[in-house]
VEXDREN-883798 format. One record per atom (N, C-alpha, C): residue number from 1; residue in one letter; chain; atom name; x negated, y, z negated. Coordinates in Angstrom, 3 decimals. Atoms other than C-alpha are relative to their C-alpha. Layout:
KOLSE loti rovo tiro nuke        u        v        w
KOLSE  NUM    a    A   CA        X        Y        Z
...
This chain:
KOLSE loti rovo tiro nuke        u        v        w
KOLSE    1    x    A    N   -0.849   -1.173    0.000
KOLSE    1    x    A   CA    0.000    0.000    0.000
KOLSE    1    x    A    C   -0.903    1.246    0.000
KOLSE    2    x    A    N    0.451   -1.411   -0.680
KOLSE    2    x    A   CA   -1.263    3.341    1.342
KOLSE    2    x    A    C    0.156    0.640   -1.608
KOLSE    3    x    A    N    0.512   -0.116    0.885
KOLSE    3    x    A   CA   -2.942    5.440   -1.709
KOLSE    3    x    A    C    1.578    1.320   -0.315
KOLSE    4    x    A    N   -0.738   -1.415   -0.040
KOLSE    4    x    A   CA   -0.189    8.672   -1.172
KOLSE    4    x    A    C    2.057   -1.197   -0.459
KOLSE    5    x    A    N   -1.111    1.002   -0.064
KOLSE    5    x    A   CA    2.738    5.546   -0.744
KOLSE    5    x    A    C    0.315   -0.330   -1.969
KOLSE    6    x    A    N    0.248    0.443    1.575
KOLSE    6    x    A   CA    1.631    4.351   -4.628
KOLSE    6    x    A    C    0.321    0.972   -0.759
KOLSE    7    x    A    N   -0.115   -1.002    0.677
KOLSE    7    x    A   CA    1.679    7.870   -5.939
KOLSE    7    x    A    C    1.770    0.005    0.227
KOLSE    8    x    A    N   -0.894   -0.175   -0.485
KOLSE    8    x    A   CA    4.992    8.184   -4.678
KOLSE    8    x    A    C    1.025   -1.073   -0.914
KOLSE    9    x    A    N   -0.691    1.119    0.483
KOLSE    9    x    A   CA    6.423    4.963   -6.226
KOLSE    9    x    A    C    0.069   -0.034   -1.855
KOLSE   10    x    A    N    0.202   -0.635    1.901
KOLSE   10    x    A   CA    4.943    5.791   -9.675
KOLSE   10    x    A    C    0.695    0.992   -0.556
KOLSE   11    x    A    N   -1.071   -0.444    0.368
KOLSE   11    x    A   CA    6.656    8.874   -9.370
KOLSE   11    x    A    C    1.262    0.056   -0.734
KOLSE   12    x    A    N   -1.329    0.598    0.430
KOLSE   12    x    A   CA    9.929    7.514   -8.524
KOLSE   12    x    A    C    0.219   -0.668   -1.370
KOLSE   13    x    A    N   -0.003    0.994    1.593
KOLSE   13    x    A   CA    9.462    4.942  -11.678
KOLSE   13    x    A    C   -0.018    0.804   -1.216
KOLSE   14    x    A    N    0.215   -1.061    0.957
KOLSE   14    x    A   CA    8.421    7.808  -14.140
KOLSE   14    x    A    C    1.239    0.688   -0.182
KOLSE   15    x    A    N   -1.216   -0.895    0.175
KOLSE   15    x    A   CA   11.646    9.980  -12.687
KOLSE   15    x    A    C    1.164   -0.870   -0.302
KOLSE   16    x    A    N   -1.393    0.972    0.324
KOLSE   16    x    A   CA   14.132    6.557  -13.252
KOLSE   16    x    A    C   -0.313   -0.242   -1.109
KOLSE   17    x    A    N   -0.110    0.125    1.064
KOLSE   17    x    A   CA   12.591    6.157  -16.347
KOLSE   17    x    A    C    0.392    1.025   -1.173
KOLSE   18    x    A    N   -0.657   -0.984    0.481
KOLSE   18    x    A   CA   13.232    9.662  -17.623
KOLSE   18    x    A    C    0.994   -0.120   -0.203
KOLSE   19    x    A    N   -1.685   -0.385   -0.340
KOLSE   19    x    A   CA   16.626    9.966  -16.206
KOLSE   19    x    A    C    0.544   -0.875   -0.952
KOLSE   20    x    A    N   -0.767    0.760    0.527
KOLSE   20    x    A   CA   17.446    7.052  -18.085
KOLSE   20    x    A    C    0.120    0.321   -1.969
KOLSE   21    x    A    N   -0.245   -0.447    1.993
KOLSE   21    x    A   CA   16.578    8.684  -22.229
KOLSE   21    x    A    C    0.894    1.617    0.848
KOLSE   22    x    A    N   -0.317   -1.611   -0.175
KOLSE   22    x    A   CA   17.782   12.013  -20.088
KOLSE   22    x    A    C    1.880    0.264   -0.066
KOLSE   23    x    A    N   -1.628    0.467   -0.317
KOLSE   23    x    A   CA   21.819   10.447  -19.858
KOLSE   23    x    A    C    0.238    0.380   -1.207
KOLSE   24    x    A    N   -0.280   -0.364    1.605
KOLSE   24    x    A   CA   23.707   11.993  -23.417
KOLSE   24    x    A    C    0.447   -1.182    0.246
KOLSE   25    x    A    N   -0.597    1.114    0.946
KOLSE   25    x    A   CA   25.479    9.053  -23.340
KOLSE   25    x    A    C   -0.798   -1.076   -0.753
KOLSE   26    x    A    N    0.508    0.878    0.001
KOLSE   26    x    A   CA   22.958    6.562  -23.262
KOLSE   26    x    A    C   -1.207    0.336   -1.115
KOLSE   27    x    A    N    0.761   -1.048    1.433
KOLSE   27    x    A   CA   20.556    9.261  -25.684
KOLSE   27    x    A    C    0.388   -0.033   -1.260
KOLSE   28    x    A    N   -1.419    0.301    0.850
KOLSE   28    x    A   CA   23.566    8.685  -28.137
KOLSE   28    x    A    C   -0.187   -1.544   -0.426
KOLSE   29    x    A    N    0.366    1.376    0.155
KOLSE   29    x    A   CA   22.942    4.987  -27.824
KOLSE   29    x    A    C   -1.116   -0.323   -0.447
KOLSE   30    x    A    N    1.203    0.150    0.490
KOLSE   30    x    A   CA   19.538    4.685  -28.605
KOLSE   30    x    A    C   -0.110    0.863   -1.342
KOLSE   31    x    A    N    0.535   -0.211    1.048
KOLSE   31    x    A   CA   19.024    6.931  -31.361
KOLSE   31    x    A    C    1.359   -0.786   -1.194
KOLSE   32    x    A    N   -0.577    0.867    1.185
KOLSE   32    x    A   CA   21.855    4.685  -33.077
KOLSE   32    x    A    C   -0.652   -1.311   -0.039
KOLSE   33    x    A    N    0.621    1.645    0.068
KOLSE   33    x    A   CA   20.178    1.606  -32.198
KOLSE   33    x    A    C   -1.486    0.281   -0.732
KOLSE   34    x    A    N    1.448   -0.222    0.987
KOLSE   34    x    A   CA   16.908    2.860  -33.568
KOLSE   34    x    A    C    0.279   -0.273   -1.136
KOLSE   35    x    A    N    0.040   -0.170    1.338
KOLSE   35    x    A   CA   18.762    2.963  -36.774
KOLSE   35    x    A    C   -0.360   -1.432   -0.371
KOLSE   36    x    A    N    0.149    1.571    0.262
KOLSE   36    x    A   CA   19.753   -0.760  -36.513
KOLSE   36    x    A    C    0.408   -0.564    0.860
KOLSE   37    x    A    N   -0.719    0.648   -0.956
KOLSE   37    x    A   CA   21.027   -3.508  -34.154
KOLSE   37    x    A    C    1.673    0.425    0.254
KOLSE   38    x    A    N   -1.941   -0.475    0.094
KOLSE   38    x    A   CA   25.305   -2.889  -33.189
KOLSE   38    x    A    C   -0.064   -0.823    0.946
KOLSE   39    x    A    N   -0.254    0.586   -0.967
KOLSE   39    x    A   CA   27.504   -4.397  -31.206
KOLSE   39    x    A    C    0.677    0.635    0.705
KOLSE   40    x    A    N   -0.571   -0.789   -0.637
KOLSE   40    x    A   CA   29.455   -2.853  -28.515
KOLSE   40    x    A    C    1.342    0.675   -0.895
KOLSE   41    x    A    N   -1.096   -0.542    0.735
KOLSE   41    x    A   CA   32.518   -2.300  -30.831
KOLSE   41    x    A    C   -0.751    0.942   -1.161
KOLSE   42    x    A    N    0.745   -0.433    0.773
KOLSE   42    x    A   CA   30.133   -1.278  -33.228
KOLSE   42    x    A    C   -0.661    1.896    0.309
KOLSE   43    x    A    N    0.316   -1.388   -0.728
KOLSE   43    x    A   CA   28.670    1.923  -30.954
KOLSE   43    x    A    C    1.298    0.871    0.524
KOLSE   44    x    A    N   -1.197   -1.227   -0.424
KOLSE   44    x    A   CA   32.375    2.914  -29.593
KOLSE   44    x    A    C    0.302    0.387   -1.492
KOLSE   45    x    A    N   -0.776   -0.768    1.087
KOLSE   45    x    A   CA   33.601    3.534  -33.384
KOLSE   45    x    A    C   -1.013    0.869   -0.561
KOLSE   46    x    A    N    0.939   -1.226    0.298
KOLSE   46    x    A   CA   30.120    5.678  -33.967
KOLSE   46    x    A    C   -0.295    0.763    0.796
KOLSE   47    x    A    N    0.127   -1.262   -1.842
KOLSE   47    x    A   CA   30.324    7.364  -30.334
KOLSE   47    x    A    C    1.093    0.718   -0.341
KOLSE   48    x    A    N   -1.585   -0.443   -0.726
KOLSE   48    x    A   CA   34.119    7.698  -29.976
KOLSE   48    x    A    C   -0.174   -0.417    1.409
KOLSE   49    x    A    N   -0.381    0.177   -1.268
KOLSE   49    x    A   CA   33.147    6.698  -26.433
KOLSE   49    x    A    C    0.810   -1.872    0.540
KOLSE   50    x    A    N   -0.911    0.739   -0.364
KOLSE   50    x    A   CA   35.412    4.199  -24.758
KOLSE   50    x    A    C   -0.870   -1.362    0.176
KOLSE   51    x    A    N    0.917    1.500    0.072
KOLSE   51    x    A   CA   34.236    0.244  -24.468
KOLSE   51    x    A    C   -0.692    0.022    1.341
KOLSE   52    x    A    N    0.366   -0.037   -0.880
KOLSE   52    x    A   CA   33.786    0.674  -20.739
KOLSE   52    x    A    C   -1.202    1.022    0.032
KOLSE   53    x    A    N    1.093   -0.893   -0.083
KOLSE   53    x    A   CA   31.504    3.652  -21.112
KOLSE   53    x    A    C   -1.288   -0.488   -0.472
KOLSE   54    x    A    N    1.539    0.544    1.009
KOLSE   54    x    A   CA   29.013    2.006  -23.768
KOLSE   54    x    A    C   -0.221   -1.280    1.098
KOLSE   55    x    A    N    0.488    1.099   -0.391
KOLSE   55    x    A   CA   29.292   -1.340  -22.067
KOLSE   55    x    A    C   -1.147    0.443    1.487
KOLSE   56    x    A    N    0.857   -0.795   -1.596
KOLSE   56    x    A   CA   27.993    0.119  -18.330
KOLSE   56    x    A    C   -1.305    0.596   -0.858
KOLSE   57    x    A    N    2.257   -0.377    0.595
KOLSE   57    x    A   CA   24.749    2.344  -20.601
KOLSE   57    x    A    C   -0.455   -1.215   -0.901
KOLSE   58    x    A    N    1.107    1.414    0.141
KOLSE   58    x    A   CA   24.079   -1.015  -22.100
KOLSE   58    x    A    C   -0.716   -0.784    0.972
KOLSE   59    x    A    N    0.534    0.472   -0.720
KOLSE   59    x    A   CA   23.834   -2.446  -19.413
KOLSE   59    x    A    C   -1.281    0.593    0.875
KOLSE   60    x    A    N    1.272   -1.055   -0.775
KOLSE   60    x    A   CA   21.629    0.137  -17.459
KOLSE   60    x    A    C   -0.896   -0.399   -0.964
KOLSE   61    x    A    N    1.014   -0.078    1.188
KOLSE   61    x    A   CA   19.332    0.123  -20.790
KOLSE   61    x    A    C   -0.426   -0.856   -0.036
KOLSE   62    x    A    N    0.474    1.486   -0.068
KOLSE   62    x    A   CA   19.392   -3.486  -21.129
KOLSE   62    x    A    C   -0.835   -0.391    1.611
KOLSE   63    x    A    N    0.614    0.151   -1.825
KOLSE   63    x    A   CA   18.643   -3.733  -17.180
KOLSE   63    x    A    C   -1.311    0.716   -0.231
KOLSE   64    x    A    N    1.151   -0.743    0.448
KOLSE   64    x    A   CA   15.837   -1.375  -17.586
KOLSE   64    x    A    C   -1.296   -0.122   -1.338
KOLSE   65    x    A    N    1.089    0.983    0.837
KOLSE   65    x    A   CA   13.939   -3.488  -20.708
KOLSE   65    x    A    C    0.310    1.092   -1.186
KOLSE   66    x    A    N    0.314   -0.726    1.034
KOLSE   66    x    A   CA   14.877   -0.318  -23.233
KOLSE   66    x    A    C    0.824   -1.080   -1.102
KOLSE   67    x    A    N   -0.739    0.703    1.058
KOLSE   67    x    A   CA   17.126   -2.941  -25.038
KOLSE   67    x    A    C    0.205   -1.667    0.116
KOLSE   68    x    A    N   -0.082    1.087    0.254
KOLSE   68    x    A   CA   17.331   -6.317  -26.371
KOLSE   68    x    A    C    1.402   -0.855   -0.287
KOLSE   69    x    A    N   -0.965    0.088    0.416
KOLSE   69    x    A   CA   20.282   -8.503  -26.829
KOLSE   69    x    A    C    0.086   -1.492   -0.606
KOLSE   70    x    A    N   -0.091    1.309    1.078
KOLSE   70    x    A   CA   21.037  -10.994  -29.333
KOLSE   70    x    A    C    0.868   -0.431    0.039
KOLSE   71    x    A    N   -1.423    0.284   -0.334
KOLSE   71    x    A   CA   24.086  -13.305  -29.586
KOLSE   71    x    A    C    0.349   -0.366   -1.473
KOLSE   72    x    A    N   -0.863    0.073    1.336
KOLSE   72    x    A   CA   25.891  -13.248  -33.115
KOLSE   72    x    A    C    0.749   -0.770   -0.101
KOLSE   73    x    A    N   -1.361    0.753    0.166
KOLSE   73    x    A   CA   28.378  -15.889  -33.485
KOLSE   73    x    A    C    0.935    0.756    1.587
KOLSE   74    x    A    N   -0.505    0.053   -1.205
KOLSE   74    x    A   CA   30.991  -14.612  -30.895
KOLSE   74    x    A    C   -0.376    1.334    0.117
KOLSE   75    x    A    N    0.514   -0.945   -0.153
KOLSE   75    x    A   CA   29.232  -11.277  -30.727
KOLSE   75    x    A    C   -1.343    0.038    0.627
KOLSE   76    x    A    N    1.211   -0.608   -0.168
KOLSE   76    x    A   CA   26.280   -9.521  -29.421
KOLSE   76    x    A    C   -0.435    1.121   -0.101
KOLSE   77    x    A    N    0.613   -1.172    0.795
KOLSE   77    x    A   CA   23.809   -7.119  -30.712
KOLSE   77    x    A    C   -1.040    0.680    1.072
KOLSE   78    x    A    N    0.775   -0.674   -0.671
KOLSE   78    x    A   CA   22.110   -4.793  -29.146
KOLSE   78    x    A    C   -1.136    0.237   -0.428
KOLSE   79    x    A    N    0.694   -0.676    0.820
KOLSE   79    x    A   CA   18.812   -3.520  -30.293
KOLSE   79    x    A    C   -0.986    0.438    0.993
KOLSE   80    x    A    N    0.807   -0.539   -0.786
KOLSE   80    x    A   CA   16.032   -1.452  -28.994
KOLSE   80    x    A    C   -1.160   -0.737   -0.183
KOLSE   81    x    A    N    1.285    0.580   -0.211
KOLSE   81    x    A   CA   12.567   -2.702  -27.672
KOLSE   81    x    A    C   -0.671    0.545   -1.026
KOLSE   82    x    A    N    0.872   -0.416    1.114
KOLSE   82    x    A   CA   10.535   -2.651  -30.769
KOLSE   82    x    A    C   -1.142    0.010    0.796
KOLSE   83    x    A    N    1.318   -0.274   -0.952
KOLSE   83    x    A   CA    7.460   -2.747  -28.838
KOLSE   83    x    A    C   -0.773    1.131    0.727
KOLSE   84    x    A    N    0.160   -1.044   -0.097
KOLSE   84    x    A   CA    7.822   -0.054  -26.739
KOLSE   84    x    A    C    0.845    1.173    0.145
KOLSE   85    x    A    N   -0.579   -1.283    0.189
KOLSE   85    x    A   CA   10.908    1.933  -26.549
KOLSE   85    x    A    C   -0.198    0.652   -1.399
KOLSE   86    x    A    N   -0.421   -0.602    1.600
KOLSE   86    x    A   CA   11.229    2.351  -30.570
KOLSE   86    x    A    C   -1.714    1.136   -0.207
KOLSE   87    x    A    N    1.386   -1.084    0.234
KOLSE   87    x    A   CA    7.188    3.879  -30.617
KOLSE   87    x    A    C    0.317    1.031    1.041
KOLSE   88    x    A    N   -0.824   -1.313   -1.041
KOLSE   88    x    A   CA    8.427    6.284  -27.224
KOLSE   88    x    A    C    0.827    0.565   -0.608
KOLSE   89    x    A    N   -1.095   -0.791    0.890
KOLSE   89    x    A   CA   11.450    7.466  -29.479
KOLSE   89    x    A    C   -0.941    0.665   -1.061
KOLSE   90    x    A    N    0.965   -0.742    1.094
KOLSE   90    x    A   CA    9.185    8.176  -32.691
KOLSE   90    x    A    C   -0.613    0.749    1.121
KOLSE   91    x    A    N    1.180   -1.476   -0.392
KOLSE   91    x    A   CA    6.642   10.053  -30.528
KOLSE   91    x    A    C    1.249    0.692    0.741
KOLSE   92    x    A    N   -0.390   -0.832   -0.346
KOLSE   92    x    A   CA    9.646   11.782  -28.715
KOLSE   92    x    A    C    0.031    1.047   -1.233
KOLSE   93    x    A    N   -0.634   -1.362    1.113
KOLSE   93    x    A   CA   10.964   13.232  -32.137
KOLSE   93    x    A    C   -1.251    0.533   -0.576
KOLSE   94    x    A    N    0.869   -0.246    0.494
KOLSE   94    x    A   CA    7.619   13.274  -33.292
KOLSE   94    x    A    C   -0.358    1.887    0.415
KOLSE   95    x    A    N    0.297   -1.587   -1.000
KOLSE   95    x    A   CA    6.613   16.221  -30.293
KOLSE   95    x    A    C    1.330    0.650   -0.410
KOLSE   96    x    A    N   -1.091   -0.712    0.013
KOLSE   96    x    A   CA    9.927   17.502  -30.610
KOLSE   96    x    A    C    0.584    0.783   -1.526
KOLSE   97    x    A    N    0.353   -0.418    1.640
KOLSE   97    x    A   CA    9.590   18.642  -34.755
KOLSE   97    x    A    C   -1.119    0.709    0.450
KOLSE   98    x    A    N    1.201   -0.721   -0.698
KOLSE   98    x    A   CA    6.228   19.846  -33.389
KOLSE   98    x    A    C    0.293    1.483    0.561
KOLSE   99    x    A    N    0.051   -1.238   -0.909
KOLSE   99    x    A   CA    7.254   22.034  -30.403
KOLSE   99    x    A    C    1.175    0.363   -0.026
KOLSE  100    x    A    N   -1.548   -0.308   -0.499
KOLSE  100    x    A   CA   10.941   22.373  -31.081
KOLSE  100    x    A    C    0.516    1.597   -0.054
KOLSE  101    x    A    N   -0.106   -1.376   -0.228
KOLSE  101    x    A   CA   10.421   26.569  -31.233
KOLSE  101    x    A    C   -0.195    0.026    1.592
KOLSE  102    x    A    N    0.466   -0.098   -1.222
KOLSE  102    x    A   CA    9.082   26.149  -28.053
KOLSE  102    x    A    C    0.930   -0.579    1.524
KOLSE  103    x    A    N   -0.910    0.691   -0.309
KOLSE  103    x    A   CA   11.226   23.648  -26.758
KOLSE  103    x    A    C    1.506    0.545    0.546
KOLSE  104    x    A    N   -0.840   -0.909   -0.406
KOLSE  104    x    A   CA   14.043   26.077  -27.201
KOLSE  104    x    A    C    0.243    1.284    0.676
KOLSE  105    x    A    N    0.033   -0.985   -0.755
KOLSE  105    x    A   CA   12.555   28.511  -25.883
KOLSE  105    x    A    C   -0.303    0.724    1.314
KOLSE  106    x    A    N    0.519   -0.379   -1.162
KOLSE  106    x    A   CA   11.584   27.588  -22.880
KOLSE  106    x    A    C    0.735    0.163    1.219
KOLSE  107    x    A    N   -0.701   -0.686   -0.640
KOLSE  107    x    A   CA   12.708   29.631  -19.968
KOLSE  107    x    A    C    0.441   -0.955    1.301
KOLSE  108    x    A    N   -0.437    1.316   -1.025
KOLSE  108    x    A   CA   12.466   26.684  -17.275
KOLSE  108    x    A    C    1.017   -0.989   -0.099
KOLSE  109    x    A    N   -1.058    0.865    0.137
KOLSE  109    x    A   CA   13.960   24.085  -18.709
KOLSE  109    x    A    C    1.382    0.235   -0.704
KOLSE  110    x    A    N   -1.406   -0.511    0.833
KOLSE  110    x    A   CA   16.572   26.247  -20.554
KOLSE  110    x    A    C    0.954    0.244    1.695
KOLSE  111    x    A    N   -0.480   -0.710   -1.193
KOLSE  111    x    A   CA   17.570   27.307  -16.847
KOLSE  111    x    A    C    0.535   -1.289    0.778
KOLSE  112    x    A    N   -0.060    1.116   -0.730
KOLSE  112    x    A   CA   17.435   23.902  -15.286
KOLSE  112    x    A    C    1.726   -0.408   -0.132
């Protein structure tokens, strides 16, 4: 693969991996699963969002490796990749306590 082709692909991968903590709904989902495992009934009565809504950003999430799923008796649990989403979350909030004057104040992405 052509050296400009690779850059290009990494990109893309970097901007689908963004987009995907960048969704509120699915942003919503994760920092509850950080707390602890849930199950889909479990995230609509701490969302309010509807079963169809959570089930579809599980799935994306789960599709995408940010989440794990366990099977409970006639349930299943969700939980986040201890490995590497849950250390990516800490260092988000980490920077984000850090620079969060900055964060708010910045004129680009406030505009975006």
């Amino acid at each position: 693969m052509p050296k400009l082709q690779q850059v290009y692909v990494m990109d893309n991968l970097h901007r689908l991996f963004f987009k995907a903590f960048s969704n509120q709904t699915r942003l919503e989902i994760i920092q509850l699963l950080k707390k602890k495992p849930l199950t889909v009934t479990e995230i609509c009565e701490k969302t309010g969002f509807e079963q169809s809504r959570v089930s579809h950003n599980l799935r994306c999430l789960e599709h995408c490796g940010f989440v794990k799923i366990t099977q409970n008796g006639n349930f299943r649990e969700y939980a986040l990749d201890g490995e590497t989403i849950i250390p990516i979350v800490d260092l988000f909030e980490k920077h984000i306590q850090k620079y969060k004057e900055r964060l708010e104040n910045c004129g680009v992405i406030k505009d975006d």
